[in-house]
Each structure stands twice: as structure tokens, then as C-alpha cells.
GUGU-57230 format. One record per atom (N, C-alpha, C): residue number from 1; x, y, z; atom name; residue in one letter. Coordinates in steps of 0.05 Angstrom, whole numbers, always signed. Layout:
BEGIN
pos,X,Y,Z,site,code
NUM,X,Y,Z,CA,A
...
//
This chain:
BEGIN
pos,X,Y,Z,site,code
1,-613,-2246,-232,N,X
1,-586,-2245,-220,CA,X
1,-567,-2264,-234,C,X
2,-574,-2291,-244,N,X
2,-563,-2310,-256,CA,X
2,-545,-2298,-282,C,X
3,-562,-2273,-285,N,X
3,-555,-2269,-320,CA,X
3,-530,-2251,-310,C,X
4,-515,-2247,-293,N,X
4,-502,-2229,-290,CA,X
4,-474,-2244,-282,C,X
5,-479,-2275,-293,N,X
5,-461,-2292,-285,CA,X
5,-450,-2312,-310,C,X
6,-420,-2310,-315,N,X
6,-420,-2327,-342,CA,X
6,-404,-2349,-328,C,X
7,-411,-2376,-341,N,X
7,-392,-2397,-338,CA,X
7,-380,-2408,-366,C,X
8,-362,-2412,-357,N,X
8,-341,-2423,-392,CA,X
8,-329,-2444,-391,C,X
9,-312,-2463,-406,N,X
9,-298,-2482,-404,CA,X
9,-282,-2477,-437,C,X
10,-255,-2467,-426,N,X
10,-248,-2470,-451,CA,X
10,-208,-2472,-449,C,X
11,-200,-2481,-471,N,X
11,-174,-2488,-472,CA,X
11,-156,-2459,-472,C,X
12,-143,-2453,-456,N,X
12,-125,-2430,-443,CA,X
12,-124,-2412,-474,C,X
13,-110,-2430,-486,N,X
13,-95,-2418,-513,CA,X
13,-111,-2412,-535,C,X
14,-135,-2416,-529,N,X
14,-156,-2410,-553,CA,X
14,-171,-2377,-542,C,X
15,-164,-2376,-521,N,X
15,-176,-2341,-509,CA,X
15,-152,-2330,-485,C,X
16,-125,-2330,-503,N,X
16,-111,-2320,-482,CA,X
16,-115,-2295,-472,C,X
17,-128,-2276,-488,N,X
17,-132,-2248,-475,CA,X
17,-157,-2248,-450,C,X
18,-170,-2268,-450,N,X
18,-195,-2275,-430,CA,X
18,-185,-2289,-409,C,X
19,-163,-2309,-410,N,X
19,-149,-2322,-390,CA,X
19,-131,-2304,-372,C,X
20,-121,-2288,-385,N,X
20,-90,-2264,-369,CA,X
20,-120,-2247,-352,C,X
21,-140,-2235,-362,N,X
21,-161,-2211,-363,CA,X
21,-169,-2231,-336,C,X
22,-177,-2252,-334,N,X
22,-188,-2267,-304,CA,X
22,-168,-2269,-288,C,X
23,-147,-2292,-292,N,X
23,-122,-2296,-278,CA,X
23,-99,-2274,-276,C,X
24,-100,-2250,-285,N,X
24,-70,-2240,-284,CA,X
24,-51,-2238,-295,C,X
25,-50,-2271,-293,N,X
25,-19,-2277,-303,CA,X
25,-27,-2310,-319,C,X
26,-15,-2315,-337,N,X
26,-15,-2336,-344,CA,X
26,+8,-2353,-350,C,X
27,+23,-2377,-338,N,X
27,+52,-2387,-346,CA,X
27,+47,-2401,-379,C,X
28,+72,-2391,-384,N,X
28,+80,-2415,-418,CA,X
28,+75,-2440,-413,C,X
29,+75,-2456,-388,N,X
29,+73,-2483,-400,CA,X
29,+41,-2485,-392,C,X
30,+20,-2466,-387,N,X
30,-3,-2485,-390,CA,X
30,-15,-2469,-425,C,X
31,+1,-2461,-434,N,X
31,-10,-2450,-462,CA,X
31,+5,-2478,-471,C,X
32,+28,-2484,-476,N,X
32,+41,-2507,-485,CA,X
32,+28,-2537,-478,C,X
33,+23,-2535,-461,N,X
33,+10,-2556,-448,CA,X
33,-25,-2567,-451,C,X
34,-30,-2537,-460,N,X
34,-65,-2538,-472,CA,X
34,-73,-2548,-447,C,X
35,-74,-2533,-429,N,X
35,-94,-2528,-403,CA,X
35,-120,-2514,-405,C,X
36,-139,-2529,-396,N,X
36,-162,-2525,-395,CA,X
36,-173,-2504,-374,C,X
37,-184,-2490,-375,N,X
37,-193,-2469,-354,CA,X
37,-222,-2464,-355,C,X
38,-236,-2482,-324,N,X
38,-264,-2475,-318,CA,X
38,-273,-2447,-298,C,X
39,-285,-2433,-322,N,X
39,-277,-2401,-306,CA,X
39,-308,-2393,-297,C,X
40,-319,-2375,-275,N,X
40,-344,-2375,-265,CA,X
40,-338,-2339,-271,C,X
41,-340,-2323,-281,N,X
41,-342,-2293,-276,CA,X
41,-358,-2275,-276,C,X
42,-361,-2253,-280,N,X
42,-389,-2229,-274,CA,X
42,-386,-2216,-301,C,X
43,-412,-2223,-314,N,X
43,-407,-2208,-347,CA,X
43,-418,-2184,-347,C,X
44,-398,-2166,-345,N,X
44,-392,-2141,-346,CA,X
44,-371,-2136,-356,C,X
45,-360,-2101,-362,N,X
45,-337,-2091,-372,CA,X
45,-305,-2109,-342,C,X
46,-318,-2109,-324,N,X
46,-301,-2115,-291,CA,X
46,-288,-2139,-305,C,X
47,-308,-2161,-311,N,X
47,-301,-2188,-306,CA,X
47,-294,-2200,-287,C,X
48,-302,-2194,-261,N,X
48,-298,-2197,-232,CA,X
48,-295,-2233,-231,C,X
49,-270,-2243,-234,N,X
49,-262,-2268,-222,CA,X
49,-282,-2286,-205,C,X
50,-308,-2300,-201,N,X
50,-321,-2318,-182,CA,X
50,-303,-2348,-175,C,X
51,-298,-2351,-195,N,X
51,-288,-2378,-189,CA,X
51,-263,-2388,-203,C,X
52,-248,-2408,-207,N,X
52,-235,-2416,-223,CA,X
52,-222,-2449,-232,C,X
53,-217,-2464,-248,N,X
53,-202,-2493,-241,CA,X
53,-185,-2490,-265,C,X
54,-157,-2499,-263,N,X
54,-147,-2504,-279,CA,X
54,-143,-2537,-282,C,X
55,-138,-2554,-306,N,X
55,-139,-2574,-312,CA,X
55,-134,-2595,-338,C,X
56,-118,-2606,-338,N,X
56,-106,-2616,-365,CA,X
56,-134,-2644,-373,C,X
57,-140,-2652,-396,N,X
57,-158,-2667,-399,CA,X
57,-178,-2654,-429,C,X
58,-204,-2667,-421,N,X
58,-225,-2653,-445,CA,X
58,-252,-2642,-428,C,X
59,-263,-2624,-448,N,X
59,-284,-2618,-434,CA,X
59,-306,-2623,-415,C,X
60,-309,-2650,-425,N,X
60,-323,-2671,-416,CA,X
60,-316,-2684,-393,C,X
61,-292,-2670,-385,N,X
61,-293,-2685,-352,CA,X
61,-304,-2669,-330,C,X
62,-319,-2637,-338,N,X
62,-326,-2625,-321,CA,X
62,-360,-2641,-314,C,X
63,-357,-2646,-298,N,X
63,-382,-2664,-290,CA,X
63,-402,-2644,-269,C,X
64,-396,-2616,-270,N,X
64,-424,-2607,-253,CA,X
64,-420,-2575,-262,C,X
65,-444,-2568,-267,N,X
65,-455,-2546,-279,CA,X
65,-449,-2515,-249,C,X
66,-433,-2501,-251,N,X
66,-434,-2483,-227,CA,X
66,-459,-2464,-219,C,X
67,-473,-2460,-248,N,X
67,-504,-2437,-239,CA,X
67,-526,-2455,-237,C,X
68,-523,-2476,-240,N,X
68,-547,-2503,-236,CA,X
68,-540,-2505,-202,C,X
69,-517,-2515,-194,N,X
69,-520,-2516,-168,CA,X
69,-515,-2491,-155,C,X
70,-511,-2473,-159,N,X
70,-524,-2441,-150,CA,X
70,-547,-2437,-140,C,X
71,-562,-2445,-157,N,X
71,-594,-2444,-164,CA,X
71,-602,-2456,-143,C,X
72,-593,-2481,-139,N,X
72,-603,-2491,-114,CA,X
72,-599,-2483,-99,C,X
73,-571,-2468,-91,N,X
73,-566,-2458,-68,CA,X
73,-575,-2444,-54,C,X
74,-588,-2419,-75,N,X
74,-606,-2406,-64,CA,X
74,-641,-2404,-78,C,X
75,-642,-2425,-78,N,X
75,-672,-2431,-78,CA,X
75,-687,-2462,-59,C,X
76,-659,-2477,-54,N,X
76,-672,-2497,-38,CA,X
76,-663,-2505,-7,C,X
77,-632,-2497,-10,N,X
77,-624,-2501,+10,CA,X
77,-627,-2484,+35,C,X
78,-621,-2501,+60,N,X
78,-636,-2479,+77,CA,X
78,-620,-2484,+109,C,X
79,-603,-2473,+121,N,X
79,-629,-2434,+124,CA,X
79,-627,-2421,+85,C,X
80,-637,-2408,+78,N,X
80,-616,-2396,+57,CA,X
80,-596,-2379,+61,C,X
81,-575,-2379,+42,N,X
81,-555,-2356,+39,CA,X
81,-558,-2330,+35,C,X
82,-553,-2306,+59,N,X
82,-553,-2285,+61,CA,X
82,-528,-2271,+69,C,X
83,-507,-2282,+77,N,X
83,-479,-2265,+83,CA,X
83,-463,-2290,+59,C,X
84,-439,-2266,+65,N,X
84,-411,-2267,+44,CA,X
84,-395,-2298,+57,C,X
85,-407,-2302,+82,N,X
85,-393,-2330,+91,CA,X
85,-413,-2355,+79,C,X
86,-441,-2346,+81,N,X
86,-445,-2372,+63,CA,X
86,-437,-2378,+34,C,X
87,-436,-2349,+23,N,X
87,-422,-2354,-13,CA,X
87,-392,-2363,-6,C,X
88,-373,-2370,+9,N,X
88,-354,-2378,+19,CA,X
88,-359,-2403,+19,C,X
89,-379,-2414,+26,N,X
89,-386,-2440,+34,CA,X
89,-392,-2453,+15,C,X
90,-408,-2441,-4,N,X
90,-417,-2456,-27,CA,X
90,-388,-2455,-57,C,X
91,-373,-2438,-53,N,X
91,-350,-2445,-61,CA,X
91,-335,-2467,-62,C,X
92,-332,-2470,-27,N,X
92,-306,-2487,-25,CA,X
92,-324,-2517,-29,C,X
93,-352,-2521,-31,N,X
93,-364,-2545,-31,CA,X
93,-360,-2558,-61,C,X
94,-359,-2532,-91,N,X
94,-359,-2535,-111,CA,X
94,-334,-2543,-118,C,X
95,-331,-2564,-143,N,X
95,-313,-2573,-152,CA,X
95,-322,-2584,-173,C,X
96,-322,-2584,-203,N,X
96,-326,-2580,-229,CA,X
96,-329,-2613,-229,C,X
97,-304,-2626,-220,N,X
97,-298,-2658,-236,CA,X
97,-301,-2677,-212,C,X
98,-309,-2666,-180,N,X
98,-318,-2688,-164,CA,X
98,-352,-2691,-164,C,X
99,-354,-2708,-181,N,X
99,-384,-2701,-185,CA,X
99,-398,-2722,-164,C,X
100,-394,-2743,-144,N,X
100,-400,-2750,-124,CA,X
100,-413,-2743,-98,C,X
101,-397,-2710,-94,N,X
101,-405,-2682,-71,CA,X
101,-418,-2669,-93,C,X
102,-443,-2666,-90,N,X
102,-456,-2634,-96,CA,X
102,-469,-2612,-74,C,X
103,-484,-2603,-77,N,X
103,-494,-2574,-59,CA,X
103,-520,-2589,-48,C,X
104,-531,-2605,-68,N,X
104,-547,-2624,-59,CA,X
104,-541,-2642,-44,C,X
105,-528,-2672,-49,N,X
105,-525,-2681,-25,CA,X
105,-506,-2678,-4,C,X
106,-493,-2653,-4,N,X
106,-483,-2637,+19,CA,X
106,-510,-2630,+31,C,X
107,-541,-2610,+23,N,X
107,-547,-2609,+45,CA,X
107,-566,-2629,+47,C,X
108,-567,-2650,+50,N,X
108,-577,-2674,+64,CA,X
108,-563,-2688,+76,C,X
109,-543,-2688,+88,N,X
109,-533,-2697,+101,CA,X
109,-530,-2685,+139,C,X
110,-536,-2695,+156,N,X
110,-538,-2697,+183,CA,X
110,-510,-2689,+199,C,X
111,-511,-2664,+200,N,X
111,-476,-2662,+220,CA,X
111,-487,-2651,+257,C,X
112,-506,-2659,+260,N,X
112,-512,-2654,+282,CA,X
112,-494,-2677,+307,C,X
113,-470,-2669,+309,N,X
113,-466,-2698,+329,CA,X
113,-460,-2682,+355,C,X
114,-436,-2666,+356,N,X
114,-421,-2664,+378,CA,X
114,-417,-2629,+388,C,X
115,-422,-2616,+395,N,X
115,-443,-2587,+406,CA,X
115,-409,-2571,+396,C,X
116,-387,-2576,+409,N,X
116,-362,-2552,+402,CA,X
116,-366,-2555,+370,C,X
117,-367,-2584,+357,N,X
117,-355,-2583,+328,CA,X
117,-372,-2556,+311,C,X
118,-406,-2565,+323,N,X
118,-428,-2541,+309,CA,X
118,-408,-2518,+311,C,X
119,-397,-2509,+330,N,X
119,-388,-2488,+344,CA,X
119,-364,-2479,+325,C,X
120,-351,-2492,+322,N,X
120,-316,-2487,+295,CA,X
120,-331,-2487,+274,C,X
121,-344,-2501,+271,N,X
121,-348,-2501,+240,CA,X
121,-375,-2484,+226,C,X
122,-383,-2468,+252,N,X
122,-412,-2460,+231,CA,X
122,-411,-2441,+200,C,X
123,-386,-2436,+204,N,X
123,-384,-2418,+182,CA,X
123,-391,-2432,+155,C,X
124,-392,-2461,+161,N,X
124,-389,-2477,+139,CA,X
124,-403,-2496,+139,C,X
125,-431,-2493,+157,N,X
125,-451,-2505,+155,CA,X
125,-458,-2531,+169,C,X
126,-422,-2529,+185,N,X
126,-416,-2561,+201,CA,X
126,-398,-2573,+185,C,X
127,-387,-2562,+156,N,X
127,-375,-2582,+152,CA,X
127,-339,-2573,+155,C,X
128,-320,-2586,+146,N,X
128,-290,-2581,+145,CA,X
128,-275,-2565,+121,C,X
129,-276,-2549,+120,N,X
129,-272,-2532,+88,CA,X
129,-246,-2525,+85,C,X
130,-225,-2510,+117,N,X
130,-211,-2488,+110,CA,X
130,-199,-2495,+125,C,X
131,-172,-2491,+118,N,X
131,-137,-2486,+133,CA,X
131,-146,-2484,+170,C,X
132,-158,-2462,+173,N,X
132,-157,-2451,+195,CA,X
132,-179,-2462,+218,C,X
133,-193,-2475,+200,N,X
133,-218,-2499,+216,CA,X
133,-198,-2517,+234,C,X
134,-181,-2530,+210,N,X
134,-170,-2555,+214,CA,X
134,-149,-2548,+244,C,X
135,-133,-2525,+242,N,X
135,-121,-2517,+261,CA,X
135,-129,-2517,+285,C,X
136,-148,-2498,+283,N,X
136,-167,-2508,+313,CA,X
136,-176,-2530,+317,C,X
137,-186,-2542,+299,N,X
137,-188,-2575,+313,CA,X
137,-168,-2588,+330,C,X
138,-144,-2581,+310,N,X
138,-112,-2592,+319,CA,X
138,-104,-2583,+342,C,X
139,-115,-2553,+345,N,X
139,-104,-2533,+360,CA,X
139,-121,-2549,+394,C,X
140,-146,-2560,+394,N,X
140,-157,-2565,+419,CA,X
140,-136,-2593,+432,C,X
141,-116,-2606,+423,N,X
141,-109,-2619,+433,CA,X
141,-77,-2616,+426,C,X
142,-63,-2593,+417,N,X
142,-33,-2587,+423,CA,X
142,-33,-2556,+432,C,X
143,-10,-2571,+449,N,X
143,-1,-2554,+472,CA,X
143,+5,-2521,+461,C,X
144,+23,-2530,+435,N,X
144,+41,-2511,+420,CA,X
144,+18,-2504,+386,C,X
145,+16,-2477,+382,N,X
145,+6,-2469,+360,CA,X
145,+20,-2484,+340,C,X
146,+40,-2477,+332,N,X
146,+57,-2494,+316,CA,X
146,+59,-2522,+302,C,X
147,+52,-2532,+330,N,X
147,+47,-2563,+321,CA,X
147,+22,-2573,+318,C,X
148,+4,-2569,+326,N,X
148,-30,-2562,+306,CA,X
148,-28,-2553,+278,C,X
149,-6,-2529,+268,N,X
149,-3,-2528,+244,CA,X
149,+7,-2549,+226,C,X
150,+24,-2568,+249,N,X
150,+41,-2586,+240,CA,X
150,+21,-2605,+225,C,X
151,+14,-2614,+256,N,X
151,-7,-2634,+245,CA,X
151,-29,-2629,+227,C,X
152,-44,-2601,+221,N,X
152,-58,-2599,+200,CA,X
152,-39,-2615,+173,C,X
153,-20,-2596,+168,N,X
153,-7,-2606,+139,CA,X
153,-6,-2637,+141,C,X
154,+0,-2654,+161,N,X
154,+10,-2678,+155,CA,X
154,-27,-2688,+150,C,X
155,-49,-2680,+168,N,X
155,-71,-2702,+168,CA,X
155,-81,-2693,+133,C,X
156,-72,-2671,+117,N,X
156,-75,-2661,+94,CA,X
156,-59,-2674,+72,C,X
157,-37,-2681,+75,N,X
157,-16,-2699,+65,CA,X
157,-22,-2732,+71,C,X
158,-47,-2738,+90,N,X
158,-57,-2766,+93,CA,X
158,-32,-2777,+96,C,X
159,-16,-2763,+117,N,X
159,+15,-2786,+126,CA,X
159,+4,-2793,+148,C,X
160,+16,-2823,+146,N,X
160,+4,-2846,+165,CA,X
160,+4,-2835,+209,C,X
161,+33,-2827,+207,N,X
161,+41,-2821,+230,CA,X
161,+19,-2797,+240,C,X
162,+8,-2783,+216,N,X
162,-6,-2759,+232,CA,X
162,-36,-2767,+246,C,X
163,-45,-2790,+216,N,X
163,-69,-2806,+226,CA,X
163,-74,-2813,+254,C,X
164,-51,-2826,+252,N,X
164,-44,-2845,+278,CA,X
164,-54,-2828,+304,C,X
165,-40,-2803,+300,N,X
165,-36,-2787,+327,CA,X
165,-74,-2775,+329,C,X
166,-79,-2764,+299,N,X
166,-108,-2763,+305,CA,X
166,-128,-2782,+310,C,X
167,-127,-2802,+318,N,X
167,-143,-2834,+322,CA,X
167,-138,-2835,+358,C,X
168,-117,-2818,+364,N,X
168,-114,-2811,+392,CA,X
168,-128,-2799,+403,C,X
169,-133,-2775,+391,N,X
169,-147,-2758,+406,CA,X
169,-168,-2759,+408,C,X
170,-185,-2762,+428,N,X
170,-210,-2757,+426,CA,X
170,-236,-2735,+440,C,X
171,-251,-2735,+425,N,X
171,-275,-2710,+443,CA,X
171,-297,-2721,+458,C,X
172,-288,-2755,+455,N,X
172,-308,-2769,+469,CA,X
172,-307,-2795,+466,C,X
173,-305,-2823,+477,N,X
173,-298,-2837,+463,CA,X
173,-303,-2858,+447,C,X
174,-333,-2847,+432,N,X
174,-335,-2854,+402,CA,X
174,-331,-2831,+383,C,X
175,-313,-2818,+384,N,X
175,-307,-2803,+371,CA,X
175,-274,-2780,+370,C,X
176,-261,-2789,+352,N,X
176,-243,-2774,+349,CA,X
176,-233,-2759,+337,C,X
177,-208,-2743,+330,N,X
177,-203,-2725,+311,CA,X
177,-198,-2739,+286,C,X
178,-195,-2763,+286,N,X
178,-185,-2775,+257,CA,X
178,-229,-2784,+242,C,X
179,-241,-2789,+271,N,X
179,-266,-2803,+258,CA,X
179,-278,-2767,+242,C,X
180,-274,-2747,+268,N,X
180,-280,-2721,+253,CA,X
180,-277,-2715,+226,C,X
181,-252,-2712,+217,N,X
181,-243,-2706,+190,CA,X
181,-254,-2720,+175,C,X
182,-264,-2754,+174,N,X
182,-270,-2772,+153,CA,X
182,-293,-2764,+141,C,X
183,-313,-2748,+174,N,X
183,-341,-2753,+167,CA,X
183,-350,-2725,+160,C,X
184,-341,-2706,+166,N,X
184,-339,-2683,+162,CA,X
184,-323,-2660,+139,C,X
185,-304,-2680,+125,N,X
185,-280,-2665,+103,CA,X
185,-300,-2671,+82,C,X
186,-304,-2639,+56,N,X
186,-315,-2648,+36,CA,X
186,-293,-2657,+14,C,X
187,-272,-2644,+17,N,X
187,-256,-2649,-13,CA,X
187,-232,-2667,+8,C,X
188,-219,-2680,-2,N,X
188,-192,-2687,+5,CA,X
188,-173,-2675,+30,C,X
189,-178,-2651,+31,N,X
189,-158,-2643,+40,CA,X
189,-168,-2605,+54,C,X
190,-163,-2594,+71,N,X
190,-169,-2563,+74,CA,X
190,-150,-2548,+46,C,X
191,-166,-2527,+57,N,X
191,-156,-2502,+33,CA,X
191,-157,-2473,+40,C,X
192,-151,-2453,+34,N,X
192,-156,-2423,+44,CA,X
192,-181,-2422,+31,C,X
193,-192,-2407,+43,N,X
193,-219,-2397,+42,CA,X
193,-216,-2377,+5,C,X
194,-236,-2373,-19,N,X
194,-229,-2354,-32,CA,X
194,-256,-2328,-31,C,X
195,-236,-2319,-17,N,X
195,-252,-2289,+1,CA,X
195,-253,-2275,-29,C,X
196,-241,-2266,-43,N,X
196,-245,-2253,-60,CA,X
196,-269,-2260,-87,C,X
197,-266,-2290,-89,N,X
197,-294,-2291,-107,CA,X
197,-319,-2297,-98,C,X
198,-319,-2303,-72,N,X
198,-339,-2301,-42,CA,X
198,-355,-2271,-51,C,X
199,-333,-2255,-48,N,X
199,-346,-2221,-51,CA,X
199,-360,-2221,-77,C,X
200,-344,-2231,-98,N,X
200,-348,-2218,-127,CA,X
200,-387,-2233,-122,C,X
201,-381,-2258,-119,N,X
201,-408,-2275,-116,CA,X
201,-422,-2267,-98,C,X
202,-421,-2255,-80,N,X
202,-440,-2242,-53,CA,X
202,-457,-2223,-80,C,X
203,-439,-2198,-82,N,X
203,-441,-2177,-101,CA,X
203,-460,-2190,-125,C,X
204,-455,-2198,-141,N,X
204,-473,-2208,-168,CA,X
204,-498,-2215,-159,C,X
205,-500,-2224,-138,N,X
205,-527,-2250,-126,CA,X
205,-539,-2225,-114,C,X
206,-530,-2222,-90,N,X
206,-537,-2199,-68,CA,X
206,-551,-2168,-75,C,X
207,-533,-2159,-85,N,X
207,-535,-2136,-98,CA,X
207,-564,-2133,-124,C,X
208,-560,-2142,-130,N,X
208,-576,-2146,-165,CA,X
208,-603,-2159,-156,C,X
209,-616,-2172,-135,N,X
209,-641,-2180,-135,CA,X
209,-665,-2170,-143,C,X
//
């Protein structure tokens, strides 16, 4: 199944017809700019998009291999991956140049604390991944939809005032929405889910065994 998966790292402008053929579209200033592009796709005639990073720098700052921690994903970790939400999951955990978070010690780590959080988050194993997580978190303690959205963007923006208000709330009281996010966020910040290279990756893995 592996073989049906290419990973690349290469400078935009040295394979522009491979860069437009993944992405679509490509702007002039990352050809001008010599942008780097870490691309995960399905080697076939499709070239079905899995993953993607754009990034100015050298090769050498990609610090983690995407079909090495694949591999693990579905050979060590556990329960294992069998739906399109856990290849969702192992997505948003991956990130080329934070080489501190891997798939590995993501799953060693203990998120058993507090029974609703299992509850929001299982899509993602317990942990904080997506736009619409964060909302509902937000969302259990404002009145108004709106301002849960509010406060998502600001605790995402790490502005002080939003902190503040999440250090308020609590689900218990050793525990709040600001201690939630710290211990539970893998990257910086939420993100939309990418449903579409979720599929392409379900498909390659799934399909092909």
C-alpha cells in the first residue's frame, strides 16, 4: 500500500508543471520567491493530492519523514486506523518541520481526564485539532454562537484578553478552558479539518491492502 504513495520535497520552480498538477494554481511570487513545496500524493496517472506544506528555507528543515510515520500509524498505534476520521487525525497531527510532536509521542501520551472532553474530541483521539472542536468547547460556556466563534479566533490569535476569559471558565475546578487547550492543542493553533486528502489517504491505504 506504501508503494502507492510518493513523498517529495522540492523547490516550486524546478517542477512547475507537478506543482500547478497538485495545487491548481500556483502564485508568481512563490516561483520568485523559490518556495519550497513538501508534497505527500498517490502515484498514479490522478495524482490525488494527500498532503501538502508550503515553505521558504532548505530542504533540510523538513525534520519528519510522512510514510515513516504512516507506518506507524498503522502498524503500532492503537486502536488502529480503520475510518476516513482517523486518516483525518493522523493528518492534522503531521507537520514536516515541528519535529518535537510526532504520531509517536502523540500516542503515548494520557488524555484520559475529564468524561465530556473524551466526548468532543473523539474524532481526534482526545486531542484539539479543528476549528469546530474549539467552538464547542467555546460554545459550552457562551450564551451566543457567535461569540464562541469569537473567542475561538482570539484563544487562536493567543490574545491576552481571550486567555484571560478562558482561565475563567471552568469544567471543574482544577481545570479550565484555558488549562484544556494547553494540554490538549497539538499545533499552535485549530485548523479546518483536510477532508479531501483524508479521502485521497483513506483510498491509497484502505482500498489497496
Amino acid at each position: 500500500m506504501m508503494d502507492r504513495i510518493v513523498e517529495d520535497v522540492f523547490e516550486i520552480g524546478t517542477k512547475p508543471k507537478l506543482a500547478v498538477t497538485l495545487l491548481n494554481a500556483v502564485p508568481n511570487r512563490d516561483f520568485e520567491n523559490k518556495i519550497l513545496l513538501h508534497a505527500v500524493y498517490t502515484d498514479d496517472d490522478e495524482k490525488a493530492l494527500i498532503y501538502h506544506y508550503k515553505f521558504e528555507g532548505q530542504k533540510s528543515d523538513v525534520k519528519r519523514n510522512f510514510k515513516d510515520e504512516l507506518a506507524y500509524f498503522l502498524k503500532e498505534y492503537e486502536p488502529k486506523p480503520k475510518s476516513i476520521k482517523d486518516f483525518l487525525f493522523f493528518l492534522g497531527v503531521f507537520c514536516p518541520i515541528k519535529h518535537e510532536i510526532t504520531i509517536k509521542t502523540i500516542s503515548q501520551c494520557d488524555v484520559r481526564e475529564y468524561p465530556i472532553l473524551s466526548d468532543i474530541l473523539e474524532d481526534t483521539r482526545g486531542f484539539l485539532l479543528w476549528d469546530y472542536q474549539l467552538d464547542f468547547l467555546c460554545g459550552l460556556f457562551c450564551d451566543v454562537p457567535r461569540n464562541a466563534v469569537s473567542l475561538r479566533k482570539g484563544l487562536n490569535a493567543r490574545d491576552s484578553r481571550s486567555e484571560d476569559i478562558a482561565k475563567k471558565y471552568k469544567f471543574n475546578e482544577n481545570l479550565s478552558l484555558y488549562d484544556v487547550i494547553n494540554k490538549r492543542m497539538v499545533m499552535d493553533f485549530t485548523v479546518q479539518p483536510n477532508f479531501r486528502g483524508a479521502y485521497n489517504l483513506y483510498k491509497a491505504v484502505m482500498e489497496h491492502r
